[in-house]
DSSP file (Angstrom, degrees, kcal/mol; ACC not computed):
  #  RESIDUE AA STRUCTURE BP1 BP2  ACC     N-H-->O    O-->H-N    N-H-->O    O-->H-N    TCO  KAPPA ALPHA  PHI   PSI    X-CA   Y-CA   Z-CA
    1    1 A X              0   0    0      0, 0.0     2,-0.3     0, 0.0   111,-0.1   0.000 360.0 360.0 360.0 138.5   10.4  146.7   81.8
    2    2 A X        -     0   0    0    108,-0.2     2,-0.2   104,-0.1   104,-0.1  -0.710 360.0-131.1 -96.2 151.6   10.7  145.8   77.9
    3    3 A X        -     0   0    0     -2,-0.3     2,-1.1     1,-0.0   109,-0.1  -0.502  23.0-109.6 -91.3 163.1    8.9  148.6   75.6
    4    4 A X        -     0   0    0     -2,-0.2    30,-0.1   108,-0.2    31,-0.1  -0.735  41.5-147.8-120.2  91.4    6.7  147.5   73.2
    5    5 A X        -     0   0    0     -2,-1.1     5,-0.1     1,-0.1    -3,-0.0  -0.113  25.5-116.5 -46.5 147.9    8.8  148.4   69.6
    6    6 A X  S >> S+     0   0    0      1,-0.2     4,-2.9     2,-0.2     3,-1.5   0.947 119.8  65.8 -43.5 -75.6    6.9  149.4   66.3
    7    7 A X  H 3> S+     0   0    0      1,-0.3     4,-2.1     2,-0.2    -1,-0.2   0.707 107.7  29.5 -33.9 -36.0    8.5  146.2   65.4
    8    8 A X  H 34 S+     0   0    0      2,-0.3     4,-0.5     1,-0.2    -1,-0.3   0.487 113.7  58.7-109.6  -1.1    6.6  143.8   67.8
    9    9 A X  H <> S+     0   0    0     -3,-1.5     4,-2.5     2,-0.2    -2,-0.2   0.613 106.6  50.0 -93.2 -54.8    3.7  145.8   67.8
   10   10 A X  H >X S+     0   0    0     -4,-2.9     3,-1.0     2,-0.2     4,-1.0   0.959 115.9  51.0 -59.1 -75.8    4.1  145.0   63.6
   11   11 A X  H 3X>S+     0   0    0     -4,-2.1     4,-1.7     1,-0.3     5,-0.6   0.855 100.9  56.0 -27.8 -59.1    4.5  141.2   64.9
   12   12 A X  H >>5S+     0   0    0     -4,-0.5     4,-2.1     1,-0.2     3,-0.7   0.943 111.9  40.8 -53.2 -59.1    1.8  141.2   66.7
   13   13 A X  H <X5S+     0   0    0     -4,-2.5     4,-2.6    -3,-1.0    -1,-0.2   0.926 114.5  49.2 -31.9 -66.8   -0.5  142.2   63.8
   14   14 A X  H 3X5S+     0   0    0     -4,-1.0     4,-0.5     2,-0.2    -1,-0.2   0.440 116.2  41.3 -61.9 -18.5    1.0  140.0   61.1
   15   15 A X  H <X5S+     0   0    0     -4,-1.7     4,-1.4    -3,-0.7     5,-0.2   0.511 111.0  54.3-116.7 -34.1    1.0  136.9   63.1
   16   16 A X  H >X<S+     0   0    0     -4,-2.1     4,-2.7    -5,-0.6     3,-0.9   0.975 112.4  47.0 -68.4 -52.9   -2.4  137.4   64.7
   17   17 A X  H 3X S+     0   0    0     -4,-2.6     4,-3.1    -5,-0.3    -2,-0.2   0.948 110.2  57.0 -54.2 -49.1   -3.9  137.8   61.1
   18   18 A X  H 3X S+     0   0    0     -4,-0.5     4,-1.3     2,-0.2    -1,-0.3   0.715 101.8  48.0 -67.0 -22.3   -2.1  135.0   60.2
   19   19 A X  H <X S+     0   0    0     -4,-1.4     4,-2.2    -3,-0.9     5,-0.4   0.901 112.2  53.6 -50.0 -67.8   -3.5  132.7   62.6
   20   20 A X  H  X>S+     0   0    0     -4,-2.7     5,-1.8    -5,-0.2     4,-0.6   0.938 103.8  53.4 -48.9 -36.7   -6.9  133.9   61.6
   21   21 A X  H ><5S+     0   0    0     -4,-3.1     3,-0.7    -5,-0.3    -1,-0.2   0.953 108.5  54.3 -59.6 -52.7   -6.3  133.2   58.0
   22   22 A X  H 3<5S+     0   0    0     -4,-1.3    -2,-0.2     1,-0.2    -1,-0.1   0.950 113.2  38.6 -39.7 -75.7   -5.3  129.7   59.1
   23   23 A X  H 3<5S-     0   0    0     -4,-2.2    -1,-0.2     1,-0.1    -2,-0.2   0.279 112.2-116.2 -84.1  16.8   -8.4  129.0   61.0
   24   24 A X  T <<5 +     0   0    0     -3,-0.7    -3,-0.2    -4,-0.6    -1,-0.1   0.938  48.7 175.3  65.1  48.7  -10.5  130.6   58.7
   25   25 A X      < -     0   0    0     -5,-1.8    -1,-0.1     1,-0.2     2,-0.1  -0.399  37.3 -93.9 -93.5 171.6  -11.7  133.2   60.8
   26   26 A X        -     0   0    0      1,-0.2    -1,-0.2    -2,-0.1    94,-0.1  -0.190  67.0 -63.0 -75.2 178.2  -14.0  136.1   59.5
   27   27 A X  S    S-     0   0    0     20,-0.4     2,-0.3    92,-0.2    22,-0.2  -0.332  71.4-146.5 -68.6 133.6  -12.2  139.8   58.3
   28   28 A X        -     0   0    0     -3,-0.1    17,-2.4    20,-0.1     2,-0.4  -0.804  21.5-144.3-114.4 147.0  -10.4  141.2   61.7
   29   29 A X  E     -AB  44 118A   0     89,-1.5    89,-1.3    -2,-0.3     2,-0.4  -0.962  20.3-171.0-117.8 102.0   -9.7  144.3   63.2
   30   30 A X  E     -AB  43 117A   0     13,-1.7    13,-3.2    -2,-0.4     2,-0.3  -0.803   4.1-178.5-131.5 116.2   -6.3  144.2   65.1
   31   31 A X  E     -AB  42 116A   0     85,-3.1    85,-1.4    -2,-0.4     2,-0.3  -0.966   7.9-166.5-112.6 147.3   -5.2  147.4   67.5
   32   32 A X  E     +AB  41 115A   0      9,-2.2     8,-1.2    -2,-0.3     9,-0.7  -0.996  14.6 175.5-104.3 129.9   -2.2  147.1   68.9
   33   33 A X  E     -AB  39 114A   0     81,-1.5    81,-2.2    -2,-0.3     6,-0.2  -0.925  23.6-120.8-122.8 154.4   -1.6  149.9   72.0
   34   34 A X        -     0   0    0      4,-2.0    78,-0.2    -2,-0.5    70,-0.2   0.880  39.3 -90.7 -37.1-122.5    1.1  150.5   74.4
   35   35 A X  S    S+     0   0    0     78,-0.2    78,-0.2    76,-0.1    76,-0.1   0.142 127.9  60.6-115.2   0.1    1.0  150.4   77.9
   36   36 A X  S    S-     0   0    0     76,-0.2     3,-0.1     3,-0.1    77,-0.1   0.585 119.2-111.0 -76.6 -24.0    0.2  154.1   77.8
   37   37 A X  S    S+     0   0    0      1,-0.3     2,-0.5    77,-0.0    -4,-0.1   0.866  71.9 145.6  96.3  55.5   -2.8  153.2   75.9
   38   38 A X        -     0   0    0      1,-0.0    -4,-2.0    23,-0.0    -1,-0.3  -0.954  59.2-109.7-117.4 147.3   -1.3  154.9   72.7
   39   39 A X  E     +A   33   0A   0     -2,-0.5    -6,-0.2    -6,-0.2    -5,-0.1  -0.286  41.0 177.9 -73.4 161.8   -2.2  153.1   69.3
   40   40 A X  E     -     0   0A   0     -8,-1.2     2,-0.3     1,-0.5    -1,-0.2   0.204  66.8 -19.0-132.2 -51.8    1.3  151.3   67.9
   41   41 A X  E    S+A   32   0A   0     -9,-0.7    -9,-2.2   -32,-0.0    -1,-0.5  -0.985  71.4 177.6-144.7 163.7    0.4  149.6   64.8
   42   42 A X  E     -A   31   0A   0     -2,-0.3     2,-0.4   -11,-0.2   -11,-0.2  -0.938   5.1-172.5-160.0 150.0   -3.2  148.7   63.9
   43   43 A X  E     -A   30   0A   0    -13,-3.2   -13,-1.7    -2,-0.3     2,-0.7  -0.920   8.4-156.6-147.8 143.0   -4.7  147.1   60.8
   44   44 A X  E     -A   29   0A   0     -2,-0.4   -15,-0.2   -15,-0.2     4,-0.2  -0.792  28.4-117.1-124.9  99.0   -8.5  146.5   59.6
   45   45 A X        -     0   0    0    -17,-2.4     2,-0.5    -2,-0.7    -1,-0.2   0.617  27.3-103.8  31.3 171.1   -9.3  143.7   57.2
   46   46 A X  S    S+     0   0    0      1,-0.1    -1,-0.1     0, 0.0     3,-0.1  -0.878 119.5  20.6-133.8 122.6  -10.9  144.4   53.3
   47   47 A X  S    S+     0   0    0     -2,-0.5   -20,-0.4     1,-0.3     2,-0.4   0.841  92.9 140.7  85.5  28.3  -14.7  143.4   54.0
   48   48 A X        -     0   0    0      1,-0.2    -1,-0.3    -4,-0.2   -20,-0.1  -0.795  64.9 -96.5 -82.1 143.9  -14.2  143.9   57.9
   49   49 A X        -     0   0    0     -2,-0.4    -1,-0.2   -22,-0.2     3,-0.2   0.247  45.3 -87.0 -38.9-172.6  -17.6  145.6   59.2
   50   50 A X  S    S+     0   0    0      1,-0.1     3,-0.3     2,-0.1     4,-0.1   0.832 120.8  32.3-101.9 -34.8  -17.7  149.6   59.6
   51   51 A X  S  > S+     0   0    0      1,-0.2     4,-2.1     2,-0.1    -1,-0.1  -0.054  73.1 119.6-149.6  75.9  -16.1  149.6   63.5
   52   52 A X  H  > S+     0   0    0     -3,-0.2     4,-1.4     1,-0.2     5,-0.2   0.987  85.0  42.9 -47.8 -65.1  -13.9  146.9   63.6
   53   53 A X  H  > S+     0   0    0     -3,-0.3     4,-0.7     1,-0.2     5,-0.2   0.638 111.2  49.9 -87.5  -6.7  -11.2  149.1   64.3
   54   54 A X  H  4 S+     0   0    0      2,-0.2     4,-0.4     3,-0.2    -1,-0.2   0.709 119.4  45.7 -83.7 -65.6  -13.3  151.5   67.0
   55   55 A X  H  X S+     0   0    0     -4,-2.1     4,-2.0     1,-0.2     5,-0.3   0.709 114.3  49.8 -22.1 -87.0  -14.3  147.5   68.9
   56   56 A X  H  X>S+     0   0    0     -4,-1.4     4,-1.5     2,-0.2     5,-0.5   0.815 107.9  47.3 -29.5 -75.7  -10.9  146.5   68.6
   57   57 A X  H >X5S+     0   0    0     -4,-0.7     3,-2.5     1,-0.2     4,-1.7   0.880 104.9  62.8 -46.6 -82.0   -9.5  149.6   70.1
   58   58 A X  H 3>5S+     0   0    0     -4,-0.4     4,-4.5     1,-0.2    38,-1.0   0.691 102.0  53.2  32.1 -90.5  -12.1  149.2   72.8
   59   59 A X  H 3<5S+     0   0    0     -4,-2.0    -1,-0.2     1,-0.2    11,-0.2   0.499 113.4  42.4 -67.6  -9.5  -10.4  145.7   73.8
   60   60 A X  H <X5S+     0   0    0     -3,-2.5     4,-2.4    -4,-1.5    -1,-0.2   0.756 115.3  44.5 -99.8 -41.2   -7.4  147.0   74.1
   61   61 A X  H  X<S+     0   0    0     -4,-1.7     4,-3.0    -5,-0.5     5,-0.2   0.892 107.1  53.8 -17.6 -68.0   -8.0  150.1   75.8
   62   62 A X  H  X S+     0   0    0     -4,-4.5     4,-0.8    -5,-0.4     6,-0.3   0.849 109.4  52.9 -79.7 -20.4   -9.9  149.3   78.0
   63   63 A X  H  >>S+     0   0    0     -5,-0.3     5,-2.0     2,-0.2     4,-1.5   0.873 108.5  42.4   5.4-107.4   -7.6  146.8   79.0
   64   64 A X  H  <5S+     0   0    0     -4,-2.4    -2,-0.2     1,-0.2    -3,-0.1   0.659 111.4  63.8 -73.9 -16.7   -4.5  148.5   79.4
   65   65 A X  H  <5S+     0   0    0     -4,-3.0    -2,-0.2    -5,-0.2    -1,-0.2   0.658 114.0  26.1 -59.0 -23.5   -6.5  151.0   81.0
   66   66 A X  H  <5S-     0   0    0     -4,-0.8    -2,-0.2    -5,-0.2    -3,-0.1   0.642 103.5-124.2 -99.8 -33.7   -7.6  149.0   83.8
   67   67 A X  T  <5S+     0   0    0     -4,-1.5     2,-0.2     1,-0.4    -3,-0.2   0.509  73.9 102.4  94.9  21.0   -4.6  146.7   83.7
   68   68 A X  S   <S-     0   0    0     -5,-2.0    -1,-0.4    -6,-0.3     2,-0.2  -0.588  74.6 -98.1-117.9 176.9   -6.8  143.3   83.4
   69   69 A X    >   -     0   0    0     -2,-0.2     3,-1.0    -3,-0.1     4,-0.4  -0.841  35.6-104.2-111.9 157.0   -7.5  141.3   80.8
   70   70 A X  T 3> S+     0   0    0     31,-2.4     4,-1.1     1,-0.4    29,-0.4   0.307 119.3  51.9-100.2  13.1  -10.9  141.3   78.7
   71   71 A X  H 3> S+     0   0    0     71,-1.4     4,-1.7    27,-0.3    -1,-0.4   0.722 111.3  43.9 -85.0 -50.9  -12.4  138.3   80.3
   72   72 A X  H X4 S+     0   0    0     -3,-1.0     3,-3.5    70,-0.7    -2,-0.1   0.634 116.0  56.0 -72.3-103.2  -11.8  139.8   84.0
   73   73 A X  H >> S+     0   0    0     -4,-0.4     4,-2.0     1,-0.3     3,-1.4   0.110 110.3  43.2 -17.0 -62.3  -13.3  143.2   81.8
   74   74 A X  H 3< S+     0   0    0     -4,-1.1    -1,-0.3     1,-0.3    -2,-0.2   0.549 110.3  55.5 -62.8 -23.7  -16.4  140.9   80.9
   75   75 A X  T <X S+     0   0    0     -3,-3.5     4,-2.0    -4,-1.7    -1,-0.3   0.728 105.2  47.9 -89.2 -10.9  -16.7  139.7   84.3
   76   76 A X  H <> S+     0   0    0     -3,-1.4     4,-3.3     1,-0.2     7,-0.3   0.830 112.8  61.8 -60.4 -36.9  -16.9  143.4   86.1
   77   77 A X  H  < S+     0   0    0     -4,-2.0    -1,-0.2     1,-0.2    -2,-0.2   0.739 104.8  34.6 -39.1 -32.2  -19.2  143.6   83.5
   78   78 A X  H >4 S+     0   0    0     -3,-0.3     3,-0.8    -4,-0.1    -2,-0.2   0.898 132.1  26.9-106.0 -56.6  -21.7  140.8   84.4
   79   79 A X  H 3< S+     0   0    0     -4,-2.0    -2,-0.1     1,-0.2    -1,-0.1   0.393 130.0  31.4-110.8  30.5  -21.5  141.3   88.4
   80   80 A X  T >X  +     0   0    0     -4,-3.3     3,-2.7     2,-0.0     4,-2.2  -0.107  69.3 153.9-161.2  53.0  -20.5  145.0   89.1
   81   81 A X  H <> S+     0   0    0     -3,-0.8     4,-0.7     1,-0.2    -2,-0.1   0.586  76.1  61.9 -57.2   2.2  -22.3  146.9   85.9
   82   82 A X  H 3> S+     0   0    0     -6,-0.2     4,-1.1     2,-0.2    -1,-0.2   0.688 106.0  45.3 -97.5 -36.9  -22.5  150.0   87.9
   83   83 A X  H <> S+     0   0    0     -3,-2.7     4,-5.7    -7,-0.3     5,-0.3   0.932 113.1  51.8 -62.1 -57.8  -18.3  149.8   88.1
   84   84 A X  H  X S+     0   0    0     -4,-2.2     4,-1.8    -8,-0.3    -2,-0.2   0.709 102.9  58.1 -37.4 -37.4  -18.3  149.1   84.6
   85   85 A X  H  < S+     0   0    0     -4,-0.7    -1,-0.2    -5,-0.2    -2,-0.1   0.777 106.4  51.8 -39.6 -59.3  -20.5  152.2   83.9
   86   86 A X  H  X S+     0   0    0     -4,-1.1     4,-1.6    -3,-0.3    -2,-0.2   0.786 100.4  59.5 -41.3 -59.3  -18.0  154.2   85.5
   87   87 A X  H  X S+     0   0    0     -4,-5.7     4,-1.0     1,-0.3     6,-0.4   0.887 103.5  50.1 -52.4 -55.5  -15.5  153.1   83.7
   88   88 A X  H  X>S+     0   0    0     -4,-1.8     5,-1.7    -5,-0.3     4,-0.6   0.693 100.5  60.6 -63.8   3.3  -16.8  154.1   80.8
   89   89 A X  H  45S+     0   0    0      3,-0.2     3,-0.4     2,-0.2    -2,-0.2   0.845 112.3  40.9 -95.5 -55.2  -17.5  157.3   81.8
   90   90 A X  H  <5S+     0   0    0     -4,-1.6    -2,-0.2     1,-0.3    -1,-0.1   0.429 110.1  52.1 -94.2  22.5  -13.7  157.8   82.4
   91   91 A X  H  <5S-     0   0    0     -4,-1.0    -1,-0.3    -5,-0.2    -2,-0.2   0.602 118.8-118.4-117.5 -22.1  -12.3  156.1   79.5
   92   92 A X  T  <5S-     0   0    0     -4,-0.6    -3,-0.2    -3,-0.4    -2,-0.1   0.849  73.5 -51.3 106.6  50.1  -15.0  158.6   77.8
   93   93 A X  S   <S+     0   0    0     -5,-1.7     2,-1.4    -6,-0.4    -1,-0.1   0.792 108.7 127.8  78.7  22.9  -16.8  155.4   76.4
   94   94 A X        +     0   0    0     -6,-0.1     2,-0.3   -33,-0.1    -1,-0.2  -0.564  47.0  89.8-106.1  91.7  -13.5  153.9   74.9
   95   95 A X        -     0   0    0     -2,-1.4     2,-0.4   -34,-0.1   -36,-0.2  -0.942  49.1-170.0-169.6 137.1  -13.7  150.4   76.5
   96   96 A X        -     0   0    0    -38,-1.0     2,-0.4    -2,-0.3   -33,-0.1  -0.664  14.6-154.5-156.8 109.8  -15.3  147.2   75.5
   97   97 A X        +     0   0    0     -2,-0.4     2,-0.1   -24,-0.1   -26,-0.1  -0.483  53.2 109.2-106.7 110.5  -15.3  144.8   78.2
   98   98 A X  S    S-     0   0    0     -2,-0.4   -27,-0.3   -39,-0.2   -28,-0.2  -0.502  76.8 -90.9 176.3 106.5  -15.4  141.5   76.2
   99   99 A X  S    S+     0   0    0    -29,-0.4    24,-0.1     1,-0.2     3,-0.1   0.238 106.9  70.0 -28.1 150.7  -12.6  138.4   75.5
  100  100 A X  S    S+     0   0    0     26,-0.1    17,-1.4    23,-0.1     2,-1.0   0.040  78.6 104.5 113.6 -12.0  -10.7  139.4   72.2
  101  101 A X  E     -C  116   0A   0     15,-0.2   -31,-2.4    41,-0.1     2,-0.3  -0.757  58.1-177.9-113.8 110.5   -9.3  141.9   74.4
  102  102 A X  E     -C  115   0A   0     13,-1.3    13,-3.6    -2,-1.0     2,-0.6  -0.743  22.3-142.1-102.3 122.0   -5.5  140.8   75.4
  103  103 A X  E     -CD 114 141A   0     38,-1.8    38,-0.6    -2,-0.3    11,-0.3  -0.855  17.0-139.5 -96.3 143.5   -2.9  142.2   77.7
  104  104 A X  E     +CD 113 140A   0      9,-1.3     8,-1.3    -2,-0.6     9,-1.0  -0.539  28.1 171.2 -86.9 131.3    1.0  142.0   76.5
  105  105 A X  E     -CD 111 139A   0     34,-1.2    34,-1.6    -2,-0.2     6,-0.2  -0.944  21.9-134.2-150.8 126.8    3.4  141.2   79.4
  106  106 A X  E >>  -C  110   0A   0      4,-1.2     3,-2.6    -2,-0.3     4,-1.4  -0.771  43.7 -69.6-108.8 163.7    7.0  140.3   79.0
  107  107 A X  T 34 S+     0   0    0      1,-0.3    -1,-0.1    30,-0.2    31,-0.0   0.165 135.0  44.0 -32.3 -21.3    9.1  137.7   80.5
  108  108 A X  T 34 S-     0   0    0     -2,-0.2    -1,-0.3     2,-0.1    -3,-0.0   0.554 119.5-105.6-104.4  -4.5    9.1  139.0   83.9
  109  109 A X  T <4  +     0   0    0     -3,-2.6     2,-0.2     1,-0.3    -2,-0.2   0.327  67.6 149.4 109.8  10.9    5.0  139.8   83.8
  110  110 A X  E  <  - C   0 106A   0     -4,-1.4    -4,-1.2     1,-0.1    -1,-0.3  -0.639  55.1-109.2 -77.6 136.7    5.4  143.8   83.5
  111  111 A X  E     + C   0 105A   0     -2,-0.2    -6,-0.2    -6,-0.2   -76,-0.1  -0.291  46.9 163.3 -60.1 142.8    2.6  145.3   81.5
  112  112 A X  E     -     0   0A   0     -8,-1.3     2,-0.3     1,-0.2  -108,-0.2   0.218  61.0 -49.9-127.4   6.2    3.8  146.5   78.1
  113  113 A X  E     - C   0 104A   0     -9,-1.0    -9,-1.3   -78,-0.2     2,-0.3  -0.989  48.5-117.3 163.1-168.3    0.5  146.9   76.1
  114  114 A X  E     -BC  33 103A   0    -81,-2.2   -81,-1.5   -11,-0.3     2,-0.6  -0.947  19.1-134.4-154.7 179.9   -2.7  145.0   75.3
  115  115 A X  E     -BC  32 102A   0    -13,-3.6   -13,-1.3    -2,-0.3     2,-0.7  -0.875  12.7-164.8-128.6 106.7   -4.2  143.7   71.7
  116  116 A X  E     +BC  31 101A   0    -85,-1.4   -85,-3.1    -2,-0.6     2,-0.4  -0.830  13.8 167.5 -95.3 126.6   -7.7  144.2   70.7
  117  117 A X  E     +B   30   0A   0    -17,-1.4     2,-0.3    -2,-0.7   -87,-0.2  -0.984   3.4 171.9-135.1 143.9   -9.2  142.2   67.7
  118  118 A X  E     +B   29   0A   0    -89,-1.3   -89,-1.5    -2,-0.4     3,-0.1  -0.783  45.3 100.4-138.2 170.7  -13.3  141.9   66.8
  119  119 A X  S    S+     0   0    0      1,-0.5   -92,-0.2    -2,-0.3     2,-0.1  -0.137  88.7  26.2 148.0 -45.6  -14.1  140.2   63.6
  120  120 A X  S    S-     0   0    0      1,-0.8    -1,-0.5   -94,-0.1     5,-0.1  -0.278 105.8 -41.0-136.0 154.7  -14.9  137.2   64.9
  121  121 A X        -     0   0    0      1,-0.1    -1,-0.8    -2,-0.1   -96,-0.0  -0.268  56.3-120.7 -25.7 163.1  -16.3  135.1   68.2
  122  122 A X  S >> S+     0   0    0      2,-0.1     4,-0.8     3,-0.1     3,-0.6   0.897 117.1  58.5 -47.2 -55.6  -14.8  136.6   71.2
  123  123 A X  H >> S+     0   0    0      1,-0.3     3,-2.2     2,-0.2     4,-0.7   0.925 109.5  35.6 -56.5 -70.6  -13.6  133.5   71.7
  124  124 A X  H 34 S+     0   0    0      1,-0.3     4,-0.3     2,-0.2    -1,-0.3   0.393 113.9  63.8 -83.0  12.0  -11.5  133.1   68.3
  125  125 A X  H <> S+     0   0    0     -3,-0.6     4,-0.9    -5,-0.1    -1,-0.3   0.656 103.9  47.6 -92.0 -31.5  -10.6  137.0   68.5
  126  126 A X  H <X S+     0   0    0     -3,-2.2     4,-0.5    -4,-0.8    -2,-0.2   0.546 103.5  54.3-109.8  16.1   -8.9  136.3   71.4
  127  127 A X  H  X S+     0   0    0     -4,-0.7     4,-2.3     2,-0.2    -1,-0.1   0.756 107.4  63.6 -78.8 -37.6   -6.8  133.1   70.1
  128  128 A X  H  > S+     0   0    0     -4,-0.3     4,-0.8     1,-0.2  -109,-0.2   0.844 106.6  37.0 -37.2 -59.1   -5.8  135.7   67.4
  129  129 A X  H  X S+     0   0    0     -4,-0.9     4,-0.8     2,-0.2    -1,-0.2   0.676 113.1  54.3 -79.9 -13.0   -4.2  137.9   69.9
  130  130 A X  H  X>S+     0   0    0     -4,-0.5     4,-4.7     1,-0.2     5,-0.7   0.926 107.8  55.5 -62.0 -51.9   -2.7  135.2   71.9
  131  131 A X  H  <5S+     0   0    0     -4,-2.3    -2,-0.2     1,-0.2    -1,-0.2   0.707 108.5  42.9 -46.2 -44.0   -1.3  134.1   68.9
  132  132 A X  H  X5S+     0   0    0     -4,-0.8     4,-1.0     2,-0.2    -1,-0.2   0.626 114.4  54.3 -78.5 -25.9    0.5  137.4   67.8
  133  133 A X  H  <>S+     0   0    0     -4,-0.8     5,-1.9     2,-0.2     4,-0.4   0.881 108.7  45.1 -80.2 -36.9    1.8  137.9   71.4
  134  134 A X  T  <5S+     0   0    0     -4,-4.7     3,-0.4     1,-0.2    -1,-0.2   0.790 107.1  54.8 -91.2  -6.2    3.3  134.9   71.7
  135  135 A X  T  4<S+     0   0    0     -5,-0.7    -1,-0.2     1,-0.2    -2,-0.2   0.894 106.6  56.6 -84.9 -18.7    5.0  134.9   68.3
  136  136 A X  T  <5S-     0   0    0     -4,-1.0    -1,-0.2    -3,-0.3    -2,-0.2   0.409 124.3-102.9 -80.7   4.9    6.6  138.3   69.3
  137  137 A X  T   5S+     0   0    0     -3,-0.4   -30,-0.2    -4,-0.4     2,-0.2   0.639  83.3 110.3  84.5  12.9    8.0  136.8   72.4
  138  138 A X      < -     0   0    0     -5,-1.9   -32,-0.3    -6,-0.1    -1,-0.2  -0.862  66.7-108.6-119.0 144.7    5.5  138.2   75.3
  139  139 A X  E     -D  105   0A   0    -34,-1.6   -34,-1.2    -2,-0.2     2,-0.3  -0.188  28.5-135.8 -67.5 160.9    3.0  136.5   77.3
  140  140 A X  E     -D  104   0A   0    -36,-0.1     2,-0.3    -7,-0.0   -36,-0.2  -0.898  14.0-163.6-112.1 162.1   -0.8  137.1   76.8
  141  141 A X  E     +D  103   0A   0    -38,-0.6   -38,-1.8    -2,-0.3   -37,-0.1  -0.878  13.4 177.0-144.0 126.5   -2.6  137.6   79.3
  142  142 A X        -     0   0    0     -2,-0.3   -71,-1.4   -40,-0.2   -70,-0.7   0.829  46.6-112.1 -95.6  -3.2   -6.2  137.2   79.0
  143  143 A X              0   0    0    -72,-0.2    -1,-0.1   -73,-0.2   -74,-0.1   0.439 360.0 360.0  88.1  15.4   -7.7  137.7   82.2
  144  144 A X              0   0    0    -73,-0.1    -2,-0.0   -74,-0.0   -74,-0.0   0.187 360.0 360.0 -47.8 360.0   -8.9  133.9   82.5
């Protein structure tokens, strides 16, 4: 299993933001966590809303906490809200089951973390993190 370095955890940021900045996305809120669910690097916009960075953590949390990606989150959501419920209850409400929310997997498909980013769509939050994962060298996996 590869760990997920300060260093690529920094990638992951710098290169998601920079994707948004290409496509001209609105002000982002980018967590990166481990596969422990422990923050690594995280960074929130100027002119971002007031909790970007709570969302964002959310989508990656709840995530690597579950081990899915935040589309499968979104879909427990829709047909089994009573799991979903649950979940929050034991993530103590730190989950936000909703694309934007990305897991980090290297070359051989072992979990090493997830990405959360809000700012944005879902949709173009979670092009963001694809974007930063795969410029560090890891697969995304979004739960598609």
């Amino acid at each position: 299993m590869t760990d997920l370095t300060l260093a690529a955890a920094r990638t992951i940021v710098e290169k998601a933001l920079a994707h948004a900045h290409a496509a001209k996305f609105k002000p982002l809120g980018v967590v990166v966590v481990d596969a422990r669910g422990l923050v690594r690097a995280a960074e929130v916009e100027d002119g971002s809303a007031f909790l970007r960075f709570d969302i964002a953590h959310g989508k990656a949390f709840g995530c690597v906490s579950v081990g899915v990606g935040g589309r499968t989150l979104q879909k427990f959501a829709t047909e089994r809200p009573h799991f979903t419920t649950a979940l929050g209850g034991l993530t103590r409400d730190r989950m936000t089951p909703v694309p934007g929310g990305v897991l980090i997997r290297d070359q051989a498909g072992a979990l090493v973390g997830a990405v959360g980013i809000s700012g944005d769509t879902s949709d173009n939050d979670e092009l963001a993190a694809i974007a930063g994962i795969e410029a560090a060298g890891f697969k995304a996996d979004t739960g598609a």
